[in-house]
N, C-alpha and C positions, 0 to 999 in steps of 0.2 A: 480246717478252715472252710474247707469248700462246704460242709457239712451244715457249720456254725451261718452259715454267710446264707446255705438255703433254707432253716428255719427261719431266721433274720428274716429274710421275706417274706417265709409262710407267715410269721408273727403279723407282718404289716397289712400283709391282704385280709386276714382276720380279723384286722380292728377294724382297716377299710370297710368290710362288709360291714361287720358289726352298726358301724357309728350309720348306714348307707341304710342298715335295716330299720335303724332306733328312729333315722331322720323318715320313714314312711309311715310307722307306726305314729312319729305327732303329727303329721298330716291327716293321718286316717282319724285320729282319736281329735282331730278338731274338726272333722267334716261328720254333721250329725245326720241319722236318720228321723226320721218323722216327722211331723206337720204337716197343715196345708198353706199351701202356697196360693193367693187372691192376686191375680194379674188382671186387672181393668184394659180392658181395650174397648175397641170401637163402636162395638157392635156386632149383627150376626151373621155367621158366615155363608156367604151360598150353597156350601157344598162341602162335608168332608172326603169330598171324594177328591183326590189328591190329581188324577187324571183326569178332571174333567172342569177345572177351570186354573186359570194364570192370577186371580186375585190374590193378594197376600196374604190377608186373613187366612184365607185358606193353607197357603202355604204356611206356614208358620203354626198352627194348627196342627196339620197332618203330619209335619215332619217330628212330633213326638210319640205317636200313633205305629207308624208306619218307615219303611225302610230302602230304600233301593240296593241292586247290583254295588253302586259308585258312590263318593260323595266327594266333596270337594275339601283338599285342606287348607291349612292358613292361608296359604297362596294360590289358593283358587286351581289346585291341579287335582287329577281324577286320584282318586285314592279308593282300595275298596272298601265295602262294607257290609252289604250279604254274599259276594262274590270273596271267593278266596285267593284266585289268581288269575291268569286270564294267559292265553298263546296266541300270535297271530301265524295263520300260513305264510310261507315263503310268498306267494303270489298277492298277498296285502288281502287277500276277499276271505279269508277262512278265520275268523275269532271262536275259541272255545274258549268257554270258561269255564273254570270250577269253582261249585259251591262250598259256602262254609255247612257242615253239618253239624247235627245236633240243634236246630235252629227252631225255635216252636212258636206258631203262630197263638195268637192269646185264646186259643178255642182249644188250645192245650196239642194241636195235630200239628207234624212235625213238615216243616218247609223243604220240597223236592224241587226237582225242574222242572215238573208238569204245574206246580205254582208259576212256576218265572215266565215260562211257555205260555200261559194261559195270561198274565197280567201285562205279560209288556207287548204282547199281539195286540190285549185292550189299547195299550198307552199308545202304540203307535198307528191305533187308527181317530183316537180322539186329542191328545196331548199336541201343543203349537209343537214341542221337541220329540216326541215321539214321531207325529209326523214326517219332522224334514230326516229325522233318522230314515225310518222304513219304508221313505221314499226310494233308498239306496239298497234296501233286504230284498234278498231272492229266496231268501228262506229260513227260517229260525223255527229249530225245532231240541228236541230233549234226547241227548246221547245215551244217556242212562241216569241211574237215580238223582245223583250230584253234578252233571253234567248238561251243557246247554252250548249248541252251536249257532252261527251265525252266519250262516253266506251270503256276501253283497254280492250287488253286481256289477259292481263299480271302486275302485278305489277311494275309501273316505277318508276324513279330516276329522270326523265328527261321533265315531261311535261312543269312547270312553267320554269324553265331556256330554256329551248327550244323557248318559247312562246317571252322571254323578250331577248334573243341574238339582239344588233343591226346590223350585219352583215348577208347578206344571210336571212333576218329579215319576218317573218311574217307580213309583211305588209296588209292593210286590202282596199282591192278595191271595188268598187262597184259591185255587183252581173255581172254586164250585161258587166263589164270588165272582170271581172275573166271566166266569160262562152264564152267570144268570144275569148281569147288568147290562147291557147291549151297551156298546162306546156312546151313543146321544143317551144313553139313562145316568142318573146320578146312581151312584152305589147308597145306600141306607141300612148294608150289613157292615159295618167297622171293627175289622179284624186285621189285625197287623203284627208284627214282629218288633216294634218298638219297645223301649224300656216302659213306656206307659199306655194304658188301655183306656179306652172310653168307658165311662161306666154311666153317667146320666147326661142327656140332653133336654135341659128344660129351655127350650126356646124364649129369650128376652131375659132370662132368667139366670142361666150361666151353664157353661158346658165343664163336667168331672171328670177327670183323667186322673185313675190310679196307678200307681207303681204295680209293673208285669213281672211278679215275684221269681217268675220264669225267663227270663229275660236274660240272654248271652252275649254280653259283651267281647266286643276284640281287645285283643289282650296290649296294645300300641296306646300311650298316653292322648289325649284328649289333641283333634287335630281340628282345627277349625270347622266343619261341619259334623266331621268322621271322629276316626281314633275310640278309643273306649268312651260309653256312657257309663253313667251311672246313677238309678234314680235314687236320690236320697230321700227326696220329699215321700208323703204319704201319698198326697194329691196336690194336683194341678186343679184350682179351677179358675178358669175363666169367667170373668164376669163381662158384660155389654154394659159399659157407661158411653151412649150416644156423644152425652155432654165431655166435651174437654173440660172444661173449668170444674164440670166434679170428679173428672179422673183425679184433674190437680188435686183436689180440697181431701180425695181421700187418700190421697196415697201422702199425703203431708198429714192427717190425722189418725194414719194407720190401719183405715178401715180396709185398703189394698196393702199389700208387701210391694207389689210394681203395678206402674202403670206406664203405657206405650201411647204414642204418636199425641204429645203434647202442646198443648199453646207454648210457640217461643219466647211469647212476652211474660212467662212464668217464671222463666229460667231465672232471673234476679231473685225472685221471692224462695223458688227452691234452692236456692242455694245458703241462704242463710239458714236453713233447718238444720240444724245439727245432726236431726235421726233420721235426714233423710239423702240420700246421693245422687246427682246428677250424672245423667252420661248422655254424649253425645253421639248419636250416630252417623258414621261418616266412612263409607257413601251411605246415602240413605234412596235419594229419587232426584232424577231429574224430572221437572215439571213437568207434563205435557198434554197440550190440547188435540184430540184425535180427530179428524175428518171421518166423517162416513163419505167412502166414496161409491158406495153400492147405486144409491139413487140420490136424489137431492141437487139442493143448490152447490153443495161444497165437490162435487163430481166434477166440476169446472174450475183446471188448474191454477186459472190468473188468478181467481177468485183466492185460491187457498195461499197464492203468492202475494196478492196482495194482504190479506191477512201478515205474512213475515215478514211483508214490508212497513207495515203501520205500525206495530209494536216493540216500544220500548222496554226492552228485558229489567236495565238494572233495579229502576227507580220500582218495577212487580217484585223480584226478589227481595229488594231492599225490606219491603211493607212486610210481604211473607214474612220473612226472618225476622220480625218486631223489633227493626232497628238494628240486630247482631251482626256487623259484618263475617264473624266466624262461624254464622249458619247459612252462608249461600256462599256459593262459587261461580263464575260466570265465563262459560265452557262452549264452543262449539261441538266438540269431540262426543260422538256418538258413544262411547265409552269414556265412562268417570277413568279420572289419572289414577286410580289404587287398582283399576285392570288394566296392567303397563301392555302388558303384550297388543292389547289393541287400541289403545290413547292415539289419536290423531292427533297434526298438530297445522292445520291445514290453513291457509291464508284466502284472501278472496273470498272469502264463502258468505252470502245473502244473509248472515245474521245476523242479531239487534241491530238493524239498521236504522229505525224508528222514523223513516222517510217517509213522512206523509203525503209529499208532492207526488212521489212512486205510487205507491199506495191507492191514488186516487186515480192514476191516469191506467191502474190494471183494471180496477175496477169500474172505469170507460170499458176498457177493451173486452171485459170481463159478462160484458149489457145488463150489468148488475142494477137493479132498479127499486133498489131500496127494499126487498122482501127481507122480512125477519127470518132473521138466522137461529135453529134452536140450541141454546147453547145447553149445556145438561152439566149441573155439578154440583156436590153434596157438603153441606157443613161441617158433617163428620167428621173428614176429615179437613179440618179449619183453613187450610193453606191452599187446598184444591178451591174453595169458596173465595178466599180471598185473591186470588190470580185469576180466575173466572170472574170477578169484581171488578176489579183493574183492568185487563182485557178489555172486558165492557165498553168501558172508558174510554180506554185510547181509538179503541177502533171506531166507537161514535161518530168520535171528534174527527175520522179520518172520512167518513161516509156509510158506513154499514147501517145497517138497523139489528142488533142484539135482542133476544126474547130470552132471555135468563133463565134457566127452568132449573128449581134448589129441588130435589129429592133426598129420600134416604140411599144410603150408599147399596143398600142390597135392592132397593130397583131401580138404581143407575147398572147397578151390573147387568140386571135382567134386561132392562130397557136397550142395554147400550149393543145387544145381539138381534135388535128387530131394527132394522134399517129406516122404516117408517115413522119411527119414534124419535128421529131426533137429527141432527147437522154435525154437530161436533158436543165433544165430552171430554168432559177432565179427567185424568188419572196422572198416577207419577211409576217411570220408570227403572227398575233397581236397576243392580248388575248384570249387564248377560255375558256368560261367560267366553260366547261364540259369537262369529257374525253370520251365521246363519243362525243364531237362537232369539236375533232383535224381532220379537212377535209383532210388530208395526208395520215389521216388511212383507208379512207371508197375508194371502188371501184367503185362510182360515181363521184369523181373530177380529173383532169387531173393530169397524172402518174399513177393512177388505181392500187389501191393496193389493190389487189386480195388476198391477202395472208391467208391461212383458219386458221392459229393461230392466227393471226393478228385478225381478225373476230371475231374469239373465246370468245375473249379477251372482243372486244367490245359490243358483246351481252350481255356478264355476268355483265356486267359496267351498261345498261340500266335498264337492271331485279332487278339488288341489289340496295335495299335502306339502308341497315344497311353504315355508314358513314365510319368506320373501315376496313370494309368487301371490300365495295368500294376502297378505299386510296390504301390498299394491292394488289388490281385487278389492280391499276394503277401504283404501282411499277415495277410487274411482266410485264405490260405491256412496259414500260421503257427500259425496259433492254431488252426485245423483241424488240425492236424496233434497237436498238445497235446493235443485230446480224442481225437482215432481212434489215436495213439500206432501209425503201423503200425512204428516203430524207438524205440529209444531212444537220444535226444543225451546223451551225458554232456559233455564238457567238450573244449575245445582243445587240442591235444597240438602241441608242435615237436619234429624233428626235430633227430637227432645224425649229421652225415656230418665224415669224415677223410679229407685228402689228404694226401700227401707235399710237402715242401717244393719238388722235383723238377717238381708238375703249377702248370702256368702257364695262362692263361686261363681258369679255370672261372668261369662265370655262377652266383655262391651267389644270384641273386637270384629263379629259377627254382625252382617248386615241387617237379619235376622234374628228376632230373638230366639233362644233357648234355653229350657230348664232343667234338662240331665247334669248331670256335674255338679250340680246345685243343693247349696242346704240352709237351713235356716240355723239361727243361733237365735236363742231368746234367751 
């Protein structure tokens, strides 16, 4: 019996596999190889140098390209991805990690630690995250070929989420790129460890990414930014459609498979296409207007407070979101609610107060005397235009004088790092995974907020590891942020992206888009 009773089981574990194999094999046998894949976006990107600007374009870009140590999964925690594992010393200052080998960069030469050594010394003298990392480094050096050490000097909060942020991203370059780019130079050699490789850049024209036939995936299912890749497609390519309304027209006519950052007042029409699918992204940006506090009119605090005092949030989001109340959210909280660990929920606090009588009695106090303010913001992305519009408006009507200034979005970017060029600029803020990683706060990203409580604030946030102790640092820092006003929050904005009924696998759960995992069916 005992005998009968232990085949009995072998029998079952046998089909178990069996049916567990059969069920991978019709997965695999409906996930196709080849094609090209036509993603319309915005326009052209500053940089693919992954280290050396916080734009998104860019990120989203390089993160097919290129690779880091870390990356983040579904839930936004460090997970690795060229890194294999990782030790901390007893004393919290000592991180070694070890690498995955066999790993080759697309130049076909194989990734050591005098790559990692040589890229993230680049990252942490030019990247917003790299910096506030290797503020806390007393020394990062290569222990032997798969090995790479780390000594603070300080106890941090911040190294693993540092490492795995995909924006502004530690990317990992070949030694002999990272030594020839100096941290202020853009990189122009693109060579990376990604599932896909660059292979043409025809500026206005569109950027080519081939599947990197060499390409070593981790062997862990598909983890929100991490887990296994896998490139199906042939190529990626990117196209620049400026225009929204022809991103709309072709990705509804097929002349795109997707297209990113949409008119919301589409979303009715796209959705009656049959061959074609809506998704919404959520979180996508919180809105926001930046002060330059370097020099200028807006360098005078009442001035930027009364700014938060004139403006009415909902009735901007409302327009933005072309009437959807299910594309705006209306949040104080310096982190969107899908990053629970740091959602505030804080009362009192100076905003959409849409107080005019305030408004006007700061900017008495303020000796504001009517000089045009330059406000700087780009159509491209349509919702940045349109809340730079509105703005306009209410603060008119409150006393300002507004000089609207409409650019294209890549010499907004340019523009928005020369201080003399402008008062305030639009952009929109994603997730950040830390609150030492909100780039608004630190005096390295454009608007430059110098402010020494501000600072204060954010030193004590990298030193403290208690989780509580932290949370409290980041409330206090909140409500700091409500009086020195160095930006202004307006409201939650989601995202409008279209694919073809044609693209299979896309992750809509990513803030970011991605197209590993991804295949086409025609």
């Amino acid at each position: 019996m005992k005998r009968s009773a232990h085949l009995s089981i072998l029998t079952v574990l046998a089909l178990a596999m069996a049916l567990a194999t059969a069920a991978v094999v019709g997965v695999a046998d409906a996930q196709k190889r080849g094609g090209v894949l036509r993603v319309g976006n915005l326009g052209e990107p500053p940089a693919l140098d992954a280290h050396w600007t916080t734009a998104s374009i860019t990120e989203t870009l390089t993160n097919h390209i290129y690779e880091g140590l870390y990356s983040l999964d579904a839930n936004a925690r460090p997970i690795p991805m060229l890194a294999e594992s990782h030790t901390v010393g007893k004393d919290g200052l000592t991180y070694t990690f070890k690498l995955r080998q066999g790993i080759k960069f697309h130049n076909g030469k194989e990734m050591t630690s005098d790559d990692v050594v040589a890229s993230l010394t680049r990252w942490g003298k030019q990247s917003s995250y790299g910096k506030a990392l290797f503020a806390q480094v007393a020394e990062f050096r290569a222990v032997d070929k798969y090995t790479v050490q780390m000594q603070l000097k300080e106890k941090s909060a911040i190294v693993l989420i540092s490492l795995a942020v995909p924006n502004n991203f530690g990317a990992i370059y070949p030694k002999e790129i990272a030594e020839k780019f100096p941290p202020e130079q853009k990189v122009t050699e693109y060579v990376g460890t990604g599932p896909f490789k660059l292979a043409e850049w025809k500026p206005d024209q569109y950027i080519r990414m081939v599947r990197f036939d060499d390409y070593k995936s981790r062997n862990e299912p598909p983890n929100g930014y991490g887990g296994g890749k896998t490139a199906y497609v042939d190529e990626i390519r990117w196209v620049p459609v400026p225009e929204v309304a022809t991103r709309v027209a072709q990705v509804e006519t097929g002349e795109l498979e997707f297209a990113d950052d949409l008119n919301l007042d589409a979303y009715d029409r796209l959705k009656k296409n049959s061959n074609v699918k809506t998704i919404v992204s959520k979180p996508y940006y919180w809105l926001v207007a930046v002060f330059n506090k370097k020099e200028g009119l807006m360098t005078n605090q009442k001035l930027r407070q009364a700014w938060q005092a004139a403006i009415d949030i909902e009735p901007i989001m409302k327009n933005v979101a072309g009437g959807h109340s299910e594309f705006y959210r209306m949040d104080n909280s310096l982190a969107p609610v899908e990053i629970t660990t740091w959602h505030t929920k804080l009362s009192g606090l100076p905003w959409n107060e849409h107080n005019r009588e305030k408004a006007k009695k700061l900017l008495q106090e303020a000796g504001y005397k009517k000089e045009p303010i330059r406000f700087m913001t780009t159509q491209e992305y349509k919702w940045m235009y349109d809340f730079a519009l509105l703005s306009k408006q209410q603060l008119e009507d409150a006393g300002f004088t507004i000089d609207l200034q409409v650019v294209d979005w890549a010499t907004l970017v340019k523009r928005r790092n020369n201080p003399k060029e402008y008062d305030v600029f639009t952009t929109g803020m994603g997730s950040f995974y830390d609150p030492t990683h909100h780039i608004y706060l630190t005096p390295g990203w454009p608007g430059w907020t110098t402010d020494e409580d501000i600072a204060k604030i954010q030193q004590e946030l990298a030193r403290e590891t208690d989780p509580k102790k932290r949370m409290a640092l980041w409330e206090k820092q909140t409500r700091q942020f409500y009086e020195k006003v160095p930006v202004i929050r307006y409201g939650d904005l989601f995202g409008l992206r279209a694919a073809r009924t044609t693209v299979k696998g896309f992750n809509e759960k990513t803030e970011r888009i991605r197209f590993y995992n991804v295949w086409l069916e025609k």
